[in-house]
GUBA-696796 format. One line per 10 residues: their letters; for each residue x, y negated, z negated of C-alpha. Coordinates in steps of 0.1 Angstrom, whole numbers, m for minus. Each point is the difference from the previous one (the first is absolute). Layout:
A> X,Y,Z ~ ...
END
This chain:
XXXXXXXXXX> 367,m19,154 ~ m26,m9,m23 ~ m25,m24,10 ~ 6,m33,m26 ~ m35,m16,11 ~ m19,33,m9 ~ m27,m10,m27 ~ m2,25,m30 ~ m32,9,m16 ~ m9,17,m33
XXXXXXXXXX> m32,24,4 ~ m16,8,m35 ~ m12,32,16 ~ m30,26,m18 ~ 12,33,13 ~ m38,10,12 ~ m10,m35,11 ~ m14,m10,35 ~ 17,m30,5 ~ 34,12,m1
XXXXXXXXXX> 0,16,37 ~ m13,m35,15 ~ 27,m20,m21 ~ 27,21,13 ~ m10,1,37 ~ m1,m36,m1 ~ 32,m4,m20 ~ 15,17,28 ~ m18,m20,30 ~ 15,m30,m16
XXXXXXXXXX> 34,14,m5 ~ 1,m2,m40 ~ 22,14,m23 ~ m25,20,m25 ~ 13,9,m40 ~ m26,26,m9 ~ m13,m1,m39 ~ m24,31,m6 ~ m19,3,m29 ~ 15,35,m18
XXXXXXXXXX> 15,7,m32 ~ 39,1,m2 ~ m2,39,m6 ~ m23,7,31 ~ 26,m28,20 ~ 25,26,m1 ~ m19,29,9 ~ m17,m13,30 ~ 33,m20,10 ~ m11,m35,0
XXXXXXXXXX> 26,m27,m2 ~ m20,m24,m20 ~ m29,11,m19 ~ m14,m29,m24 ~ m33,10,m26 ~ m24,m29,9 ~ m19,4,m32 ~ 35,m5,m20 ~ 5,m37,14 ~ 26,m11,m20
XXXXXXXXXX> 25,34,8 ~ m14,m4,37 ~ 10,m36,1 ~ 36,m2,m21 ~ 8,34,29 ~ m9,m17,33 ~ 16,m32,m11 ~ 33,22,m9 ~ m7,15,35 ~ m6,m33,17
XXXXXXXXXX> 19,m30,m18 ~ 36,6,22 ~ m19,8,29 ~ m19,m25,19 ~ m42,10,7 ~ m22,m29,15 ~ m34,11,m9 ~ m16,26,m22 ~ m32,17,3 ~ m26,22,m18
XXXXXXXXXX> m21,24,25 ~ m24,3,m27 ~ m15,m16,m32 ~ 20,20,m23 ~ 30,m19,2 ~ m12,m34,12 ~ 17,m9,m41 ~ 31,16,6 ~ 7,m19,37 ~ m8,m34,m18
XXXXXXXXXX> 20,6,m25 ~ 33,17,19 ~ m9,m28,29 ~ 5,m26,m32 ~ 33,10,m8 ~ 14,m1,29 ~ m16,m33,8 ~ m28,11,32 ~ m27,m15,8 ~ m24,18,m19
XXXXXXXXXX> m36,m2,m23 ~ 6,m5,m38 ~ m1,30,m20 ~ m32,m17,m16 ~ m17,m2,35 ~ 7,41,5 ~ m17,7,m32 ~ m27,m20,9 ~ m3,16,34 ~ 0,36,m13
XXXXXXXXXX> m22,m5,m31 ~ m33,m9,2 ~ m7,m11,m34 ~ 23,m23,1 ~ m8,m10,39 ~ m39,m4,m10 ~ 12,m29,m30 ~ 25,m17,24 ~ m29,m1,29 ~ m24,m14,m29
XXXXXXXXXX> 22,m23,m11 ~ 4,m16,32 ~ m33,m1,10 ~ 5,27,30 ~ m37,18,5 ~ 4,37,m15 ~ m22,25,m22 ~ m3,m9,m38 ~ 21,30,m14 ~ 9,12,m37
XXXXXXXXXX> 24,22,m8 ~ 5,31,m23 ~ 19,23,m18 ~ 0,32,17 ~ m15,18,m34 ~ m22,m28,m5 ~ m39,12,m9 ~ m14,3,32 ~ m33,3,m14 ~ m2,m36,m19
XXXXXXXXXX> 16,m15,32 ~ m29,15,16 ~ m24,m21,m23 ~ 20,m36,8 ~ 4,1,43 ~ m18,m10,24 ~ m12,24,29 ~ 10,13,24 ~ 33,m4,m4 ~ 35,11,6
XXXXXXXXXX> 22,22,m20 ~ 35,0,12 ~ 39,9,m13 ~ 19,m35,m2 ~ 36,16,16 ~ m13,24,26 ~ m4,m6,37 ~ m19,14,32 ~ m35,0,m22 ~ 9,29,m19
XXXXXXXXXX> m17,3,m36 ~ m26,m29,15 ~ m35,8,m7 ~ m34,m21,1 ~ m22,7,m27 ~ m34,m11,m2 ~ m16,9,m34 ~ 13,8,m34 ~ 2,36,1 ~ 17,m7,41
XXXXXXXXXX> 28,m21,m17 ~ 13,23,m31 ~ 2,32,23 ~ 20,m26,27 ~ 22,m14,m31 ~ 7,37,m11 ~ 11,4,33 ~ 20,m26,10 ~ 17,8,m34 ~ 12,36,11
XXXXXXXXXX> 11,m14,31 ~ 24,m25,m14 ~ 9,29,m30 ~ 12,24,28 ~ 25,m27,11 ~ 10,m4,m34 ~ m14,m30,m9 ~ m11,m12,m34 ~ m11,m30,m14 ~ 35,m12,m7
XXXXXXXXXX> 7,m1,42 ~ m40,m3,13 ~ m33,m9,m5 ~ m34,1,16 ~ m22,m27,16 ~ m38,m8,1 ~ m11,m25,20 ~ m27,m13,21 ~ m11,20,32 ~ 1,m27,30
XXXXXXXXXX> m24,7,27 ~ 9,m7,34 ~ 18,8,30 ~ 39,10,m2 ~ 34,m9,19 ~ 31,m2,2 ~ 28,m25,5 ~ 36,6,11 ~ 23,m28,m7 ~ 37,m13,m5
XXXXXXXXXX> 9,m33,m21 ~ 23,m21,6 ~ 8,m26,m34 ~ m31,7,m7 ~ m20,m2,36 ~ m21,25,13 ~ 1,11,35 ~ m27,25,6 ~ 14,29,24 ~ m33,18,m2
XXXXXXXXXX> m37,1,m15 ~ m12,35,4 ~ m41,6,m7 ~ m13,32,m22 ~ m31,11,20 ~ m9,30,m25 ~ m14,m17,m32 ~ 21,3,m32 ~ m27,2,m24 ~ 7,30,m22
XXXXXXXXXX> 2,18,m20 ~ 34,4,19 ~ 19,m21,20 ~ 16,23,24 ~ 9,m26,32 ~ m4,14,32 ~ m3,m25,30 ~ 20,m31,6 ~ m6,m21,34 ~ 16,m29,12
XXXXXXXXXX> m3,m28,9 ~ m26,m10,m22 ~ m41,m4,9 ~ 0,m28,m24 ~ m7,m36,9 ~ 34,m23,5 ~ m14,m19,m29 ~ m1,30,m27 ~ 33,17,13 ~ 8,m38,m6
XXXXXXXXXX> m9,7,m35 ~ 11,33,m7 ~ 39,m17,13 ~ m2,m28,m28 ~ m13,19,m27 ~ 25,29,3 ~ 29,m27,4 ~ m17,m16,m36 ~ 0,37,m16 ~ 37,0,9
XXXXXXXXXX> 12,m32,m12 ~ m23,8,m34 ~ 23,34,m7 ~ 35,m18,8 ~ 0,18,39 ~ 25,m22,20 ~ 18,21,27 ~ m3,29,21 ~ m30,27,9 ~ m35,m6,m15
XXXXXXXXXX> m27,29,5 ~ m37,m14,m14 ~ m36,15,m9 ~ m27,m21,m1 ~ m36,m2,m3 ~ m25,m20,19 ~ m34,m8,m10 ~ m25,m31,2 ~ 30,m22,m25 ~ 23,7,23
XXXXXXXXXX> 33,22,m2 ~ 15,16,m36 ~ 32,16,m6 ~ m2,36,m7 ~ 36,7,m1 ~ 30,m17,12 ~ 34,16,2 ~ 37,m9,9 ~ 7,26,31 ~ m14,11,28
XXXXXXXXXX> m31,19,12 ~ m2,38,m13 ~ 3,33,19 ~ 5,m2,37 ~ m22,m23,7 ~ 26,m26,11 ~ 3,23,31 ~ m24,m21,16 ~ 10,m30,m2 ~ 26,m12,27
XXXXXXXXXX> 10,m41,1 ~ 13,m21,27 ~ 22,18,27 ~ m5,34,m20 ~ 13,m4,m39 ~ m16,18,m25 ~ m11,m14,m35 ~ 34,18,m13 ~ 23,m22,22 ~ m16,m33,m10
XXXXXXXXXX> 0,8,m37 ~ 44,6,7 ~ 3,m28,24 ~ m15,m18,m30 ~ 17,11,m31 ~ 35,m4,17 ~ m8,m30,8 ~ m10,m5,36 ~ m30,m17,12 ~ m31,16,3
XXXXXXXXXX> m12,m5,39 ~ m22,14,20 ~ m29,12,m23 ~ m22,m2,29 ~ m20,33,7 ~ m16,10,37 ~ m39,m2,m1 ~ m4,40,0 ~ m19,7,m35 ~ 16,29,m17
XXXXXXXXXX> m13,21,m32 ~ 15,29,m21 ~ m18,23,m19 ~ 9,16,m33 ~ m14,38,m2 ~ m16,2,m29 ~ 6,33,m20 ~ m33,16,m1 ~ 3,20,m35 ~ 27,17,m21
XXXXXXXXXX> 16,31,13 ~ 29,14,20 ~ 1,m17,38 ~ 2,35,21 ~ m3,m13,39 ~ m10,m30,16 ~ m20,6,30 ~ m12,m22,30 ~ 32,m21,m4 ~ 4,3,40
XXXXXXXXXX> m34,m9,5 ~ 1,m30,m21 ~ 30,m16,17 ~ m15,3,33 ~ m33,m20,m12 ~ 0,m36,19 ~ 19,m25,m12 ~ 21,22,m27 ~ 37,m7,1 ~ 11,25,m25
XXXXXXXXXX> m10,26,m29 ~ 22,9,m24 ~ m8,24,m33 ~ 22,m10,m26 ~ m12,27,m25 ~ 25,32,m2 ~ m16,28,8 ~ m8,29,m27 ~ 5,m23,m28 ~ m24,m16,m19
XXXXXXXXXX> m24,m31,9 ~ m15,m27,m31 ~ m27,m26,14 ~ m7,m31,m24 ~ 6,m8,m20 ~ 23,24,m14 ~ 17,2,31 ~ 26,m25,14 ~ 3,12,41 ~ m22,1,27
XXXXXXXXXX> 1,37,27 ~ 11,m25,28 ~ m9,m31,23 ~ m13,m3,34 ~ 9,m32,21 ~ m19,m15,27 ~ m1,m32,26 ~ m27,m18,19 ~ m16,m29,15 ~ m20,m8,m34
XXXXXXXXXX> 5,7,m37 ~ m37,22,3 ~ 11,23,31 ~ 30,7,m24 ~ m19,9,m27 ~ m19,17,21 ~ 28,24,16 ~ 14,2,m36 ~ m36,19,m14 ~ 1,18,34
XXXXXXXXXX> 29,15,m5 ~ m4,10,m38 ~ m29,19,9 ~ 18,21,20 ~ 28,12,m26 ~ m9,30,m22 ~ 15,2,m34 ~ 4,34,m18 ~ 2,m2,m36 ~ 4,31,m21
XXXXXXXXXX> m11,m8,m38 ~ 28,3,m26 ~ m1,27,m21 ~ 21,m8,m31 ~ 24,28,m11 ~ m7,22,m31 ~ 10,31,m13 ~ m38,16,12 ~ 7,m7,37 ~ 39,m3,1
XXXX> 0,38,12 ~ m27,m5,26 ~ 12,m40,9 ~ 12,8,45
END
């Protein structure tokens, strides 16, 4: 017999994504009924046998087929893993009258030109910012900005296609790039533009978060020990809980819950970058989902629930409790791809696991295939996770242990009809 008090969820799933192995683990720990949604096109739906397969980028088809799917059968919350479909869950979670953020506030979330004016207009601290056309002059742009700055896509995410440039000649050969970046993931200036605005100095973090009619209840501040100061802004460490006075972390709470309000935010997960320096704390980005990769792995609440289970518990409605964490400090590190190439063997992986205070190491990256760093790329080759008594012995053990993997990189030879015949 079927269980009539079993919650149902709809997961907006990306078939490569992170998240979607934490979500469902914790789905399952809390006995929900999951409707999966994966982002494929109707032809490739068929062919890889997936029940419902919904094209994110084709909102209005993606919404008019999950509310066909859903309107006769009773869901309590849904949920996109990932930004790509923050839109579509407002919008679905609308018509079937969820608690949810307005379509207007997921815009805002996922586009940072738009996020940038909404921040200004409310008086939230964030870098001055223009934006323009992706075949826009970069040479008389050059002439007008002030340096260094930042030149960075308005829709993508993870860093990618952000570069700092700190001179004329810096900022048309970062434009040119950014441009290709967004071009080879068929962009144009119809569906994306590029941003320059101010480089902030200063010290970086992070804030985990849930809202609640608009509340924010921080779950975790992670510090960035490496300095993001470009040209790149790869992100490596994260430590928690924070080195910062009570006062600042005070701050950094306040003004993320002010950045929220100012884009529309009112319910559910809340995943924050800021900026600190002498004026005190500036939104970077602010998005409506949780933290990226598997760096959630670290984070364990009250009598052992992970970030996953309170963002359910909360979106079907439950109270969120227990949010407490123990007083081990925990960090996770993101492996930085090295350079371009084809990822042959990992070495030292043993080695690394067994350093002090390292919990786990996992490499993501699939073997013999190839590797992109930033900002072209989008992935990281894996994470290493680590506990200890302070947020610096974990940072510590986290270095230790990177030192000791080996990464064997073959460079990628493109294939032409000279080397074809010879290509192994």
């Amino acid at each position: 017999m079927a269980d009539t008090d079993q919650k149902r969820v709809l997961f907006l799933l990306s078939p490569q994504s992170y998240r979607n192995a934490a979500f469902l683990d914790a789905s399952e720990r809390l006995n929900l009924e999951v409707v999966k949604a994966i982002d494929v096109p109707e032809a490739l739906s068929r062919e890889w046998g997936v029940e419902l397969g919904v094209e994110f980028a084709r909102p209005d088809q993606a919404e008019a087929k999950l509310f066909a799917h859903l309107q006769h059968s009773p869901i309590d919350a849904v949920l996109s893993l990932d930004d790509s479909a923050t839109l579509l869950a407002s919008r679905v979670s609308s018509r079937l009258g969820l608690p949810h953020n307005s379509p207007d506030a997921a815009v805002a979330a996922r586009d940072k030109w738009i996020m940038r004016q909404r921040l200004h207009e409310n008086g939230v601290p964030a870098p001055q910012a223009q934006r323009y056309d992706m075949d826009a002059n970069s040479e008389d742009i050059a002439q007008a900005v002030r340096y260094p700055c930042v030149v960075k896509p308005n829709l993508l995410s993870g860093s990618r296609g952000v570069i700092r440039a700190n001179n004329p000649d810096e900022l048309a050969e970062a434009f040119a790039r950014t441009r290709r970046i967004l071009e080879s993931d068929g962009f144009s200036n119809d569906t994306a533009g590029i941003l320059i605005e101010d480089y902030l100095p200063g010290s970086e973090v992070a804030l985990e978060g849930i809202l609640t009619n608009g509340s924010l209840q921080v779950l975790a501040l992670f510090d960035k020990p490496d300095p993001l100061e470009g040209p790149y802004f790869e992100e490596t460490i994260y430590t928690t809980p924070s080195k910062l006075p009570k006062g600042v972390q005070e701050d950094i709470a306040r003004c993320t819950e002010r950045a929220s309000a100012a884009l529309g935010l009112q319910t559910g997960p809340v995943h924050a970058e800021l900026r600190i320096n002498d004026d005190g704390p500036w939104i970077i980005e602010i998005a409506g989902r949780s933290i990226g990769g598997l760096c959630s792995t670290i984070l364990e609440f009250g009598t052992g629930q992970s970030l996953e289970e309170l963002i359910l518990r909360h979106a079907i409605g439950e109270p969120v409790q227990g949010t407490s964490r123990n007083g081990q400090a925990v960090g996770v590190m993101m492996i930085p791809i090295p350079k371009r190439g084809i990822l042959r063997e990992v070495r030292g992986q043993d080695e690394a696991a067994s350093t002090p205070g390292i919990s786990g190491v996992q490499i993501s990256a699939r073997m013999n295939h190839p590797i992109v760093p930033l900002p072209e790329g989008s992935s990281y080759l894996g994470f290493i996770f680590a506990g200890g008594d302070t947020p610096d012995d974990v940072e510590a053990a986290l270095r230790a242990a990177h030192a000791r993997l080996e990464f064997k990189i073959a460079s990628q030879i493109p294939l032409t009809n000279e080397n074809l015949a010879t290509t192994p």
